[in-house]
C-alpha positions in Angstrom: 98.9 86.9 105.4 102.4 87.5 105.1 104.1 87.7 108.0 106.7 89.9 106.2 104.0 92.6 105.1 102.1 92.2 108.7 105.5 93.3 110.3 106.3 96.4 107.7 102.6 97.8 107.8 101.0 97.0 111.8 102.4 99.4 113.3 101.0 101.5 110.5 102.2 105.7 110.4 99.7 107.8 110.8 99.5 109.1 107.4 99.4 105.3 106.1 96.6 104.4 107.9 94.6 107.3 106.6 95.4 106.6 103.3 94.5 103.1 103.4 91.5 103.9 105.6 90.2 106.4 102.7 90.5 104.1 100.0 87.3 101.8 100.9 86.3 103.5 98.6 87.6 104.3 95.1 89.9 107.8 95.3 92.8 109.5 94.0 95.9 110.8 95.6 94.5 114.5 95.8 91.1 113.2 97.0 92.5 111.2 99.8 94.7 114.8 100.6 91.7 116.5 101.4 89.4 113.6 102.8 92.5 113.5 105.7 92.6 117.4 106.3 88.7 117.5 106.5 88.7 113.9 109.1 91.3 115.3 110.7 90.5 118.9 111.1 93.8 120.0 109.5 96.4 118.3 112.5 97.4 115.8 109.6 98.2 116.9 105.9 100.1 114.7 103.9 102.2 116.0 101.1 102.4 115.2 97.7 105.7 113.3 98.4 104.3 110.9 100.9 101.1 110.6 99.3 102.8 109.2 96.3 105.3 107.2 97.7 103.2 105.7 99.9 100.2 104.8 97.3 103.3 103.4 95.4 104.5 100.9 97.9 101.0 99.8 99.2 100.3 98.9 95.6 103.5 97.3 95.2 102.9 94.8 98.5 99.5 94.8 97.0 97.4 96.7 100.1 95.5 98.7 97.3 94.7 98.2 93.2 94.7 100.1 90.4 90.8 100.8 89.8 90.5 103.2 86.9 91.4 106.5 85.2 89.2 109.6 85.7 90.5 113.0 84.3 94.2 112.0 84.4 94.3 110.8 88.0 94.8 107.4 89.0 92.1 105.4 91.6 92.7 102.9 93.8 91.1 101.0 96.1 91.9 98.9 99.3 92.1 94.9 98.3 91.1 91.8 100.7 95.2 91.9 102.2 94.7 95.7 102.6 91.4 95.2 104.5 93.0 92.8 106.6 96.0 95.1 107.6 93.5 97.8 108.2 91.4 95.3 110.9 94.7 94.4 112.7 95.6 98.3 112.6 92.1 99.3 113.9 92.3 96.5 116.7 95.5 97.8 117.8 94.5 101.2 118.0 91.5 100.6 119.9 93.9 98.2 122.4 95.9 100.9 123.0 92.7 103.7 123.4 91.4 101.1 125.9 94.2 100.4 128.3 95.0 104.4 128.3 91.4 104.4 129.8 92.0 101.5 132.5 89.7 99.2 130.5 91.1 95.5 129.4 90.3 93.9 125.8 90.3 90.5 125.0 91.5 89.5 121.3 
């Protein structure tokens, strides 16, 4: 992996990691909108704006692919380098649930 891309992406943003989490799966912008509010009981919606940009950029550094067309919107899907991103993400998330609870974790 890039160490170029590991540094922009781990730390991820909050709504980054839900996008890229959601798209294990094939989705669309406005299916990954309301797969967030529902997982997150409405604490996180992410706008059209961010949505977009950031489905732009992760395709761009090549996080996520282009899988098809369905009624005018676009799917995509996480690739191997977004999978790996997402592991390191989830690790570090769990580190840092962990040692707020007093408990150590090995790599």
């Amino acid at each position: 992996m890039d160490s170029k891309i590991r540094r922009i992406y781990v730390p991820m943003t909050e709504s980054g990691f839900y996008i890229l989490f959601c798209l294990q799966q094939p989705q669309h912008g406005y299916g990954i909108s309301r797969q967030v509010k529902q997982m997150t009981g409405g604490d996180l919606i992410i706008s059209a704006g961010t949505m977009y940009g950031t489905l732009s950029k992760m395709e761009k550094d090549g996080l996520i692919a282009f899988e098809r067309e369905e009624e005018k919107r676009k799917l995509y899907q996480i690739t191997e380098l977004g999978r790996e991103i997402l592991s390191l993400e989830i690790h570090r998330i769990e580190r840092l649930y962990k040692n707020s609870k007093g408990e150590s974790i090995h790599a």
